[in-house]
VEXMI-839561 format. One record per residue (C-alpha): y negated, z, x. Coordinates in Angstrom, 3 decimals. Each point is the difference from the previous one (the first is absolute). Layout:
% VEXMI-839561
v/w/u
Y/Z/X
...
//
This chain:
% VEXMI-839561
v/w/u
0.000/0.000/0.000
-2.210/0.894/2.641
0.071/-3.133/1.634
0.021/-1.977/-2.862
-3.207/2.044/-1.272
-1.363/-1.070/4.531
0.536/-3.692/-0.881
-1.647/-0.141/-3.095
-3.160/2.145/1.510
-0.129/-2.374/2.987
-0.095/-2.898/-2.627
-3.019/1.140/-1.109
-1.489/0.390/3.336
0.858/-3.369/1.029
-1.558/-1.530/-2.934
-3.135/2.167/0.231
-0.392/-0.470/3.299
0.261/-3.686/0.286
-2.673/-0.768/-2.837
-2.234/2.532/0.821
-2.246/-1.866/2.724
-0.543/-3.457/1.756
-1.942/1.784/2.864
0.306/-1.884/3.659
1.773/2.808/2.051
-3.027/-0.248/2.464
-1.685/1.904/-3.364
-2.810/1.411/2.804
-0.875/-3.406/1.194
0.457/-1.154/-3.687
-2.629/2.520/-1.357
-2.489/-0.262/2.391
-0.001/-4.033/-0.598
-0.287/0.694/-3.584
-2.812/2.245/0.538
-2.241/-2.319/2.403
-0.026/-2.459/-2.657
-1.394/2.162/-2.518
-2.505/0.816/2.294
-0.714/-3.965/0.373
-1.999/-2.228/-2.823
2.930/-1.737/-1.356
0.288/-1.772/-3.350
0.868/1.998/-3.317
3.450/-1.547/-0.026
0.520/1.074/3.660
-1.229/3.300/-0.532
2.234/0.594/-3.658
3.304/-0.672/2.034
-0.893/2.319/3.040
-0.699/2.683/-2.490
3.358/-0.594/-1.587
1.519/0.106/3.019
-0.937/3.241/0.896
1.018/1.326/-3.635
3.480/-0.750/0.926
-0.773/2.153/3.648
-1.375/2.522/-1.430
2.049/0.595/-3.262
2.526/2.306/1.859
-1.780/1.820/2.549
-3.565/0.673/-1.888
0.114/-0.927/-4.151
-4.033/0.494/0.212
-0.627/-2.239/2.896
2.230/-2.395/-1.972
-1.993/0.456/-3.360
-3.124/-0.411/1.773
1.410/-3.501/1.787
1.164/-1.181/-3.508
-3.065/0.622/-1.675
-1.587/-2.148/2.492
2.035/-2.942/0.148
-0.197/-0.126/-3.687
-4.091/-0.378/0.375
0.405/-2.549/2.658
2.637/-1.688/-2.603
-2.855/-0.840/-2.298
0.829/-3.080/-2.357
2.625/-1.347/1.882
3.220/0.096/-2.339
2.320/-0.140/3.000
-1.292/2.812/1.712
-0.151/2.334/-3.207
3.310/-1.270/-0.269
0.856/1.702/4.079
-1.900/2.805/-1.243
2.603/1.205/-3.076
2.492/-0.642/3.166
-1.611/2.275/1.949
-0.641/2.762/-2.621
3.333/0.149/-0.652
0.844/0.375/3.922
-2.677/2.728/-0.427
1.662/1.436/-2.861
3.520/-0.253/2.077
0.781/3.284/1.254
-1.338/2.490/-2.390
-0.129/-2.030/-3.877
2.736/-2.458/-0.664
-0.943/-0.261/-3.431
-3.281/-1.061/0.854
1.376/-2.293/2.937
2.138/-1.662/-2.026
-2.431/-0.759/-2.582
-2.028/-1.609/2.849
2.421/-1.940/1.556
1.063/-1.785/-3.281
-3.829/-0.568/-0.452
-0.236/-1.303/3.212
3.005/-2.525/-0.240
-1.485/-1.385/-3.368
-3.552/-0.401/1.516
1.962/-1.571/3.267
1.896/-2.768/-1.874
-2.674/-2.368/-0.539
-0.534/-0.271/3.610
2.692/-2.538/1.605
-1.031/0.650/3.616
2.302/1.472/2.998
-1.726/3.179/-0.068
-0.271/0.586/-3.737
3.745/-0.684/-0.352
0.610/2.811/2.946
-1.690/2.578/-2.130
1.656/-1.222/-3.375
3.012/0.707/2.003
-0.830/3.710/1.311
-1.251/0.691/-3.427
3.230/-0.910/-2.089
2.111/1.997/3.210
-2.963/2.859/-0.287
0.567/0.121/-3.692
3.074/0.312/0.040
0.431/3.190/2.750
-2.643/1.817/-1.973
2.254/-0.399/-3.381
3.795/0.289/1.732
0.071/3.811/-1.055
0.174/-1.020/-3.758
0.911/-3.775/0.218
3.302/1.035/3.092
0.872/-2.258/2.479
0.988/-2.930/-2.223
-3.577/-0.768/-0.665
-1.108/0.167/3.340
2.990/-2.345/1.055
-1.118/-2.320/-2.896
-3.507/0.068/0.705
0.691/-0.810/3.536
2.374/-3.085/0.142
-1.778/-1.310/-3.307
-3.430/0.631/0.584
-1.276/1.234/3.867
2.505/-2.000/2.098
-0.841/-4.039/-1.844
-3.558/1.226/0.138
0.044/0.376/3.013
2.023/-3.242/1.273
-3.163/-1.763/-1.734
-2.130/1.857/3.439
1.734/-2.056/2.170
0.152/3.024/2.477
3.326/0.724/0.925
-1.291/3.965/0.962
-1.190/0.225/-3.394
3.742/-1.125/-1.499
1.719/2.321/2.916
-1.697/2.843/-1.065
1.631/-0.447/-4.010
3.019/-0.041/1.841
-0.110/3.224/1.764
-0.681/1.484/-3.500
2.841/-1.949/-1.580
2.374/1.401/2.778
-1.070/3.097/-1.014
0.979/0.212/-3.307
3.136/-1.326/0.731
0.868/2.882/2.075
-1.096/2.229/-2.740
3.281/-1.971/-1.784
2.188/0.466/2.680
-0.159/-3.393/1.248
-0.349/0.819/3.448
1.201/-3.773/1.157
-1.951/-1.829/-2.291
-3.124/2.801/1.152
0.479/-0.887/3.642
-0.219/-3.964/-0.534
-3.083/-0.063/-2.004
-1.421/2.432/2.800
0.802/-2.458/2.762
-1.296/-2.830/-1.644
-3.097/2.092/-0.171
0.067/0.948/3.706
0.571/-3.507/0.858
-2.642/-1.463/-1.629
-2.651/2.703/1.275
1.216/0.149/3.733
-0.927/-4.212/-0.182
-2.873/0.222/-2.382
-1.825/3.163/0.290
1.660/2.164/3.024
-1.905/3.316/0.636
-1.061/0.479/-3.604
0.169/3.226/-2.801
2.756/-2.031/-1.662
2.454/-0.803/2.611
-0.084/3.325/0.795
0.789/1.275/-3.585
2.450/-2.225/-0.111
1.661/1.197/3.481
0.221/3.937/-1.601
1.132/-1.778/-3.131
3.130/-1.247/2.114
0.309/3.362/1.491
0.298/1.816/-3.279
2.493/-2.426/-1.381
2.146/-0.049/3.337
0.078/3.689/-0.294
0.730/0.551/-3.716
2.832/-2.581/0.661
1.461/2.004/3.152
-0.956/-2.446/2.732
-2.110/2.154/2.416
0.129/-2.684/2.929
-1.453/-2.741/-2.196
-2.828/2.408/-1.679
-0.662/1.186/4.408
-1.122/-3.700/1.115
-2.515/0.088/-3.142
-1.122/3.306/0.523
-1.121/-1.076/3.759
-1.650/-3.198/-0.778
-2.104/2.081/-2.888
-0.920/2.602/2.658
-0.997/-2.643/2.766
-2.189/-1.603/-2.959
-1.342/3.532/-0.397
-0.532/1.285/3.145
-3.414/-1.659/0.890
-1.610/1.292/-3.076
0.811/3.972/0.388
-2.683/1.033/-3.301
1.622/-2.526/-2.360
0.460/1.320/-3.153
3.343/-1.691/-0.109
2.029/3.140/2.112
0.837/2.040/-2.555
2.591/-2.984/-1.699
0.861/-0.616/3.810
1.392/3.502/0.514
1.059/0.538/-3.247
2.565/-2.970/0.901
0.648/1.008/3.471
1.002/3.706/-2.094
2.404/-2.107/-1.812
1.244/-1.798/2.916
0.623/3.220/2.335
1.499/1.877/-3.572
2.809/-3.326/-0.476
0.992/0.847/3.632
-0.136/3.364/-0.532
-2.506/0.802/2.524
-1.522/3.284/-2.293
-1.948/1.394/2.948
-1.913/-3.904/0.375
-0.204/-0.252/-3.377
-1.970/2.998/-0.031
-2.242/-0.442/2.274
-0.556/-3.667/-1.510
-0.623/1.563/-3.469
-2.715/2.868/1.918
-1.867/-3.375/1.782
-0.412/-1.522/-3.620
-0.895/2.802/-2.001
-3.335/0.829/1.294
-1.401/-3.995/-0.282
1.657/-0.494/-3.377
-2.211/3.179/-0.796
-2.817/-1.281/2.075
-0.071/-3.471/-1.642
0.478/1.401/-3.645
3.428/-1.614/-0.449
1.723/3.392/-1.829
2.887/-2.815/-1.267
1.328/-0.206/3.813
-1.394/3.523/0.628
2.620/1.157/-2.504
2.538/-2.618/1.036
-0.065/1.567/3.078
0.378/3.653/-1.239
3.229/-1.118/-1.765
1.483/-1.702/2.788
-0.654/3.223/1.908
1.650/1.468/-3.123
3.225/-2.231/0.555
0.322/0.916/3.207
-0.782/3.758/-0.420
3.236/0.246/-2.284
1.766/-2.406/2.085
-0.201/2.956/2.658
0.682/2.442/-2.949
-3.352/1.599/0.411
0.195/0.745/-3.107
-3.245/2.054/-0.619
-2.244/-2.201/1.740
1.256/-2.912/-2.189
-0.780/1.728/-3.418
-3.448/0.775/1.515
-0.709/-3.542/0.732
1.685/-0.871/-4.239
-2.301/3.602/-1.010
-3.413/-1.804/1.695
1.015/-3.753/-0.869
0.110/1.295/-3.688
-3.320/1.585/0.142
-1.441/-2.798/1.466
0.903/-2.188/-2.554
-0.022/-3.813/1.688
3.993/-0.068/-0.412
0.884/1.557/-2.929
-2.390/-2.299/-1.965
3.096/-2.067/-1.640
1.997/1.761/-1.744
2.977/-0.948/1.444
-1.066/1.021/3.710
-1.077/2.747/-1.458
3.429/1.130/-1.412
1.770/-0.950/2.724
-2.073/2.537/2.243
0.080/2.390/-2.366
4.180/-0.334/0.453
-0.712/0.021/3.741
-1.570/3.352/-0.110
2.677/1.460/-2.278
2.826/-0.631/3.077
-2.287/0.662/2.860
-0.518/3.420/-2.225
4.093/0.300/-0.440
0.484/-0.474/3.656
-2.004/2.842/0.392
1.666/2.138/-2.526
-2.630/0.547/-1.783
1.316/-0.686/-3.805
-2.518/0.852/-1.780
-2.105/-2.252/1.189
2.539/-2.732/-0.115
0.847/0.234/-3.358
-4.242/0.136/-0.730
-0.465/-3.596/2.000
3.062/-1.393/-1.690
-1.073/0.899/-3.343
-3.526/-2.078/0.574
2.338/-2.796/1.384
1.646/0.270/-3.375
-3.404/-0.447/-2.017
-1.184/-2.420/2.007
2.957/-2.196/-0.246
1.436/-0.531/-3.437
3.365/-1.784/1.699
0.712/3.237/1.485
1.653/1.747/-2.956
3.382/-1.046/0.624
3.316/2.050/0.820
-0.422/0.207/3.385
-3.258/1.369/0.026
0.193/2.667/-2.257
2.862/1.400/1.661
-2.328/0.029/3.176
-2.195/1.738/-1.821
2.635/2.503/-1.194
1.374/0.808/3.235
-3.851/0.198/1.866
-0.645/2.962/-3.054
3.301/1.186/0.866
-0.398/0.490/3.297
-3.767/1.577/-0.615
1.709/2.561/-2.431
3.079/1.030/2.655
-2.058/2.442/1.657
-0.405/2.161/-2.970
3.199/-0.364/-2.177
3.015/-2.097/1.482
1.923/0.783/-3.428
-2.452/-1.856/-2.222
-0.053/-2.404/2.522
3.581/-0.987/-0.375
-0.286/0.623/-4.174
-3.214/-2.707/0.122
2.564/-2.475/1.870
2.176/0.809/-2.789
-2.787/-1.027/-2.489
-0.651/-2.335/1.958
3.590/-1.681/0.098
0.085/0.083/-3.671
-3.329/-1.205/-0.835
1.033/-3.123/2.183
3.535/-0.762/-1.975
-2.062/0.419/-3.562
-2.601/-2.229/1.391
2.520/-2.300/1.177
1.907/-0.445/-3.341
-3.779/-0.053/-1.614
-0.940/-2.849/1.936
3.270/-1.525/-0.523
-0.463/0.335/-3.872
-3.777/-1.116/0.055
1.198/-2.691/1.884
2.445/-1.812/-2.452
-2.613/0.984/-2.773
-2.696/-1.867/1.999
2.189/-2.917/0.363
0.937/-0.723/-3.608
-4.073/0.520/-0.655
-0.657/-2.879/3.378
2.149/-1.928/-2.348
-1.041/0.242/-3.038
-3.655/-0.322/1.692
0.819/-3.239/1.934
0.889/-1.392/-3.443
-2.907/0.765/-1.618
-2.457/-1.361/2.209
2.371/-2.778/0.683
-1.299/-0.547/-3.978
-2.956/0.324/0.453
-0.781/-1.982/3.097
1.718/-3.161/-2.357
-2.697/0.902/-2.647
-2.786/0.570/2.261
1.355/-3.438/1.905
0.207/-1.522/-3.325
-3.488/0.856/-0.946
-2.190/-0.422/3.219
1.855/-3.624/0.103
-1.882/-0.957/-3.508
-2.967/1.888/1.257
0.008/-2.249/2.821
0.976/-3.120/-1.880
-3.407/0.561/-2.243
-2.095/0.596/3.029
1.640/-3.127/1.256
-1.030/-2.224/-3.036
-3.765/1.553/-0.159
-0.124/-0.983/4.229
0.677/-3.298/-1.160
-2.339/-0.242/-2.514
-2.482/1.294/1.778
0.633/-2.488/2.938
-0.409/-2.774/-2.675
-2.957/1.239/-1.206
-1.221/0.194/3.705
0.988/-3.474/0.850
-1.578/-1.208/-3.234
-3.295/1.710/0.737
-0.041/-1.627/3.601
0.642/-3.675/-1.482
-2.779/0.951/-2.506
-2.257/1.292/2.506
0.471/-2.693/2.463
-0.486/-2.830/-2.799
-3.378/1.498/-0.867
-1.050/0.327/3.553
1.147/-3.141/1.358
-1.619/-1.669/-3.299
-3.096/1.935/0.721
0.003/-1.576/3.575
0.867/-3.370/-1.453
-3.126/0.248/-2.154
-2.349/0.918/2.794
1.177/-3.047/1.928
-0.434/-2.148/-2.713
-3.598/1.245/-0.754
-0.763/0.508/3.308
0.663/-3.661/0.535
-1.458/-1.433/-3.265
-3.440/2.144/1.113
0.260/-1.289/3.779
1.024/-3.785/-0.788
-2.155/-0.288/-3.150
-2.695/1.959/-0.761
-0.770/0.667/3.629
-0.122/-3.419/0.013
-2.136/-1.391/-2.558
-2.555/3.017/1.487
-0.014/-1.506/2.860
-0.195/-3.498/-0.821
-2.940/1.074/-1.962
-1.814/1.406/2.507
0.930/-2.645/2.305
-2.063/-2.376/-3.000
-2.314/2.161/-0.505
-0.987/0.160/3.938
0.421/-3.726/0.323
-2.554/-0.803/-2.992
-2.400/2.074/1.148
0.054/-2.049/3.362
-1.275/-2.933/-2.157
-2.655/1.749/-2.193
-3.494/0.104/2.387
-1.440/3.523/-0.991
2.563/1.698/-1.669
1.689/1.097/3.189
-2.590/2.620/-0.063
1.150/1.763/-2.983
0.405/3.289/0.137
2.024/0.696/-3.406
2.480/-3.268/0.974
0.998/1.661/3.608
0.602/3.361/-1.908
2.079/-1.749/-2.847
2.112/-1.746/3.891
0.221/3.256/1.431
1.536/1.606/-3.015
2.323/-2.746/-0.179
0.730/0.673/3.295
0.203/3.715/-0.501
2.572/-0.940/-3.113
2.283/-2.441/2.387
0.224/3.141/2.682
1.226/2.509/-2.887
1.801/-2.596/-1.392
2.111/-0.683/3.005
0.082/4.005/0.536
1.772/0.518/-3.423
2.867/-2.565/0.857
0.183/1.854/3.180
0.760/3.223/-0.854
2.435/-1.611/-2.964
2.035/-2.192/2.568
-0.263/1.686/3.881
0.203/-2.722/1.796
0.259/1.774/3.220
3.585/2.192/-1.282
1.619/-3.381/-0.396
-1.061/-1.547/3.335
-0.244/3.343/2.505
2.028/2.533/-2.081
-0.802/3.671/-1.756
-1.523/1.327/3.260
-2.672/-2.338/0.854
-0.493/-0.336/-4.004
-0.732/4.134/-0.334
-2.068/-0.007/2.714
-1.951/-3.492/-0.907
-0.316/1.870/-3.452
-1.389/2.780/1.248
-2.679/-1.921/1.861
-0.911/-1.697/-3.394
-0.484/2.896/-1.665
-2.513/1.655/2.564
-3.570/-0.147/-0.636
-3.488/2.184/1.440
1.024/3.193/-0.794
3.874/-0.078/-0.281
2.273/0.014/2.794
3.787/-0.697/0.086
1.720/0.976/2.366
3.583/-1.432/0.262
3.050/0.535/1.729
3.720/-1.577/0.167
3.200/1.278/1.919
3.187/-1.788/0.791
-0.920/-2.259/-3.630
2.909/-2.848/0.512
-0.147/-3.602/-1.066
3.058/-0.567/-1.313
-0.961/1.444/-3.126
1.142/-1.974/-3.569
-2.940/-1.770/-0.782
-0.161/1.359/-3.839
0.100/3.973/1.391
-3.174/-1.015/2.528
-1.783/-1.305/-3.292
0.903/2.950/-1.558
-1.464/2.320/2.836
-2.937/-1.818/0.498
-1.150/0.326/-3.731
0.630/3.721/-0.023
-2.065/0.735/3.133
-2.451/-2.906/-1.895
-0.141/2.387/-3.054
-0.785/2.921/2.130
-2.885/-0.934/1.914
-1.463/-1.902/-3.617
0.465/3.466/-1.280
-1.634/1.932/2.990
-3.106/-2.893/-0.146
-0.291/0.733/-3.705
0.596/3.354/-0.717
-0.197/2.779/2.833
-3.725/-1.095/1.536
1.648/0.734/3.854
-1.778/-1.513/2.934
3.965/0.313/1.938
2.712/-1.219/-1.053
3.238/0.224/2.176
3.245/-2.056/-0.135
3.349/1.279/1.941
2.862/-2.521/-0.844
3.267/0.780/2.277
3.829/-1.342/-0.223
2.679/2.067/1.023
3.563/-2.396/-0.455
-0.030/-0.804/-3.613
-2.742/1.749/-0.997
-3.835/-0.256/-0.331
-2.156/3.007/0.116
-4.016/-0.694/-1.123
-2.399/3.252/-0.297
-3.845/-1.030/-1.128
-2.603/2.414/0.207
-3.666/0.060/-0.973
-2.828/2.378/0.351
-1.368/-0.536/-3.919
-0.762/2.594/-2.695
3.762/0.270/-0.384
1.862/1.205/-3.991
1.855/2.076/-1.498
3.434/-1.486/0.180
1.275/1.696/-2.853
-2.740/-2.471/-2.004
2.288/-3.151/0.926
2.620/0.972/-1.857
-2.475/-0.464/-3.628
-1.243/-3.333/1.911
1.177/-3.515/-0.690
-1.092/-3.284/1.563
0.897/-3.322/1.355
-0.471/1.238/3.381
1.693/3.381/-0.425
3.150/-1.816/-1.522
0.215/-3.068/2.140
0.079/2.723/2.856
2.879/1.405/-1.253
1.759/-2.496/-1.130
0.227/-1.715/3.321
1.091/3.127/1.666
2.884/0.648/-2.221
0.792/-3.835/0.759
0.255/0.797/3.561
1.946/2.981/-1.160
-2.506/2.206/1.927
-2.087/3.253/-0.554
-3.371/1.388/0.462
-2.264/2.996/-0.227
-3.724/0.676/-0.907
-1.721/2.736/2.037
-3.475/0.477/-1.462
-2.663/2.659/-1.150
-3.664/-0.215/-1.339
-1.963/-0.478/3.167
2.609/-0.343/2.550
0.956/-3.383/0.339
3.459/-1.722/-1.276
3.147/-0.354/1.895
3.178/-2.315/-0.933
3.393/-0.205/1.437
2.061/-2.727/-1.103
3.656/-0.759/1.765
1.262/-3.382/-0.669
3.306/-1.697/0.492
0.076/-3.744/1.264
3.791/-0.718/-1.310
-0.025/0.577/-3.796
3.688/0.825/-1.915
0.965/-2.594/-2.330
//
């Protein structure tokens, strides 16, 4: 039991340990970098990911210093999404020691925030925060979900860096859990993969040296001392140039295990008194208290019996190891036979009734008679007679709760029976039932699907006759009456050539310049109703030519395009370029603004506009009582391009829209 209960402790050490910081084991060197280029003017981004580097420093040795470094790289962050994104990484790593309720709230924040972002970096962090969330939740969630979380989530996050460290590193924590299974082959080969890949891609770093006491722990829980030696010596040479790393405490707490599997008590020892005083130095009370049970094991190993239950007495005041329950009544069963061993019964048979509350499983046979014969023993000193008449009790309590279980027994298996058949019933009904249910939901997906479809063709048919009509008038305006107004003012010019005197006229050059005037708008109307430019240069050069139509003395538009393709169908181009048409018509009309700005971005499949204006601004809520041509059309185009948008706007304060577009449209 006891080394079952070492195994499982270690686990948790290894786990801890390895996530808990990606600190260069030159940390001195490391710091005071970090620290000159605080001290240098540096951009905001620059400054946001120093901070948040020294949050993960700090977060063990000085939670304030840590705060105060968070709270600063969060200021620096600013507007940038990605680096508010790093910083719910980095609260959470701040949160990691001392609050894993709050740390794992972070850390799924962080992942969400991350997943937009498909850089090298960004998918690093996704990768840490899935493996992060996970450690902070394995008390409740067990192993399982740590293993699932890491070979469905970290690890192919992770193969998307590129960097083979990144990957090794997932593997060291795979091998990990598999030791916690048993799997002490399958353990070891993940490890050396690991090692491999970090000796060739990233020698002399945190993680090949995790992954080197990673090896030594499995080696030793799987009996093979010389194998766990060679890692132990390559972690210490890594080690040895850096004497303050914070890093010592796991290192001796392995070479404990190392010197304890060969049975080396009086090395072990003195390994476990090195590492005690730096675990405590460095805040790390999980290996602090690692290292008091291994000095525990070792203790009892020696049958030292009273300085073992110290160690279980102060381990359970601490606190750190008895959190889970089932450490907890392990220990608890611990100090009940280090008590026994030293005859002292009644304090036995105290521990091993707290083992017995803690742990519901324990009420079997075998324990109570445990229990029995620990009071026994306590009561011998007083009154061997009712000693041997409790055992007699005792005896026969045992055969009448042998024959009652055996009874309760068959009675509970004619009830299993009769239950099994029962739900078997009513899983057929309920089967029966949620098959219709699902049948009707079925039908009304379909119908709704139709009526979808039939809205599009509707919708499309009424635009695309719409744009049909604007050619056609744009073209009977431009070929027609543009041109009788200009053959008449070409007449009208030519006869006054002929007529001496009347060139003078004043009224007959107004009546040529308003025909002139009346050509230019004429020409402007079947503009803006056909764009020439969208058809010949496509939507971008179109937006921005539009924009430059639009301004005037006293209005500026300001306009700017990102990654806008030209592959685009030309119908969805149209499309855009009549909503963005609408908005600035609207802006011109309604909001009196002297700016007017124009965003319009494309991310794969997807086009993102956002128009803003400095105007009197509305009450949106007033839009909703509101209809018009413009309103409407506005809509109905953006439910064509099965897209979305938001109105930001108050009395005063401008107007705002956001409107997300997609350029393939569902049939």
């Amino acid at each position: 039991m006891t080394k079952s209960l070492l195994f499982l402790i270690g686990l948790l050490v290894s786990l801890k340990c390895a996530a808990q910081q990606q600190v260069p084991l030159n940390e001195k060197h490391y710091l005071d970098s970090l620290h000159q280029t605080l001290q240098k003017k540096i951009p905001d981004s620059s400054r946001a990911n120093t901070n948040f580097q020294l949050v993960e420093y700090w977060k063990f040795k000085d939670t304030l210093k840590s705060k105060a470094y968070l709270e600063a790289g969060t200021l620096a962050a600013k507007n940038d999404r990605y680096l508010n994104a790093l910083a719910l990484f980095y609260k959470g790593q701040y949160y990691f020691n001392w609050n894993k309720s709050k740390a794992s709230d972070a850390f799924k924040k962080a992942e969400e925030a991350l997943s937009p972002f498909n850089t090298k970096k960004a998918y690093a962090k996704r990768a840490a925060a899935w493996y992060n969330y996970a450690l902070m939740n394995v008390d409740k969630m067990g192993y399982g979900f740590i293993t699932k979380i890491t070979l469905e989530k970290a690890i192919p996050i992770a193969e998307k860096t590129g960097n083979p460290a990144r990957i090794a590193y997932y593997y060291t924590q795979l091998a990990t859990i598999l030791m916690n299974n048993y799997q002490f082959s399958k353990a070891a080969s993940y490890n050396e993969k690991a090692i491999a890949l970090l000796e060739t891609k990233d020698p002399g770093s945190t993680d090949l040296l995790f992954s080197y006491l990673t090896g030594v722990s499995i080696y030793c829980y799987d009996n093979k001392a010389d194998k766990a030696r060679v890692l132990l010596e390559k972690a210490q040479k890594l080690l040895k140039p850096y004497p303050s790393s914070l890093n010592y405490p796991l290192y001796y707490y392995n070479e404990a295990l190392y010197y304890a599997t060969k049975t080396s008590y009086d090395k072990a020892l003195s390994s476990i008194d090195k590492g005690m005083p730096l675990a405590k130095r460095y805040n790390q009370k999980q290996i602090y208290q690692q290292l008091l049970f291994r000095r525990y094991d070792i203790y009892q190993q020696q049958k030292n019996y009273a300085k073992a239950r110290q160690i279980l007495l102060d381990i359970v005041e601490e606190g750190t190891l008895t959190a889970k329950i089932n450490d907890r009544a392990e220990i608890y069963l611990e100090l009940a036979k280090m008590s026994e061993k030293l005859s002292d019964y009644k304090e036995a048979y105290h521990w091993l009734n707290k083992y017995r509350q803690t742990n519901d499983s324990i009420n079997n046979d075998q324990t109570k008679i445990k229990i029995n014969e620990l009071e026994t023993r306590y009561r011998s000193a007083k009154n061997e007679q009712k000693i041997q008449a409790l055992q007699s009790e005792n005896r026969q309590a045992q055969l009448s709760a042998r024959n009652n279980r055996l009874y309760r027994l068959i009675l509970g298996l004619g009830c299993l029976v009769l239950l099994l058949l029962l739900v078997f019933v009513l899983l057929t009904a309920r089967g029966r039932r949620k098959l219709a249910r699902q049948q009707e939901i079925n039908y009304r997906q379909q119908l709704n699907e139709m009526e979808r479809k039939q809205q599009l063709s509707i919708t499309r048919a009424m635009l695309e006759g719409e744009e049909l009509e604007r050619e056609r008038v744009a073209r009977d305006l431009h070929d027609g009456l543009g041109g009788m107004l200009s053959g008449v003012k070409i007449g009208l010019s030519g006869w006054t050539d002929t007529q001496p005197g009347i060139s003078e006229n004043k009224d007959l050059h107004r009546i040529i310049g308003q025909l002139d005037t009346s050509v230019t708008e004429l020409r402007r109307i079947a503009r803006n109703m056909v764009p020439d430019t969208l058809l010949k240069f496509g939507l971008e050069v179109a937006l921005k030519d539009l924009c430059e139509f639009y301004m005037r003395d006293g209005l500026q538009i300001t306009s700017e395009m990102f990654g806008i393709q030209k592959n685009i169908a030309m119908n969805v181009q149209l499309n855009i370029y009549r909503i963005v048409q609408e908005l600035i018509s609207n802006a011109v009309k309604h909001s009196h603004a002297d700016s007017l700005i124009l965003q319009c971005s494309q991310n794969e499949n997807t086009i993102f506009i956002t128009f803003e204006d400095n105007g009197t601004g509305f009450e949106v809520e007033s839009l909703e009582d509101k209809k018009g041509m413009g309103l409407d059309n506005l809509r109905n185009r953006i439910a064509f391009l099965q897209g979305k948008f938001e109105i930001h706007s108050s009395p005063g304060e401008g107007t705002s829209i956001d409107i997300e577009l997609k350029t393939t449209i569902d049939e």
